[in-house]
N, C-alpha and C positions, 0 to 999 in steps of 0.2 A: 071548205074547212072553216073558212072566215064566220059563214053566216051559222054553222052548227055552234061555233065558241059565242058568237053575238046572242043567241037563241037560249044555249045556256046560261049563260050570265044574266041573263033578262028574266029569265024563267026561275031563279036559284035568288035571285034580288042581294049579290054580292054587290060590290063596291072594288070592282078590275079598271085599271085602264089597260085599251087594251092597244099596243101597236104594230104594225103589221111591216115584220123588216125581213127584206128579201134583198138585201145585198149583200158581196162577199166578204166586207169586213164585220156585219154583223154572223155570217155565217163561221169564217174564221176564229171569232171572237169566242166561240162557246163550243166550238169544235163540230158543227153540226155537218156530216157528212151525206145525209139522205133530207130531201123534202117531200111532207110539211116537217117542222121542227117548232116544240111549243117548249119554251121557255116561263118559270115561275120562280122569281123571286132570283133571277139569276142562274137560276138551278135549270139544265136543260133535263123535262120529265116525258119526253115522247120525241120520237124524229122519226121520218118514214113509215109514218102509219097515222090514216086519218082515223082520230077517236071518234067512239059515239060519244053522246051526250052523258050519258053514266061512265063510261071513264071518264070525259073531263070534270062532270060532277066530284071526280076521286078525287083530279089532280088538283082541282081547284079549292075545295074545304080540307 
């Protein structure tokens, strides 16, 4: 999942930072119940389902 998000971002030439938090107070934090869990802007916009690159493309612009 890491390298599809790295791959779009690169590909799309946004301006992400991106960090990659896998512990349970970040998990608690936003309510994420199922992993992977992508977070934007605070906002949790996916959990338990790895996007393709055209959904992140969605979530991301």
């Amino acid at each position: 999942m890491k390298k599809i998000i790295e791959r779009t971002i690169e590909d799309s030439d946004l301006k992400v930072n991106l960090l990659l938090l896998d512990d349970d107070k970040t998990k608690n934090k936003y309510n994420i119940k199922n992993f992977p869990g992508i977070v934007v802007n605070g906002c949790v916009v996916s959990q338990g389902k790895v996007l393709t690159e055209r959904e992140l493309k969605k979530v991301l612009i």
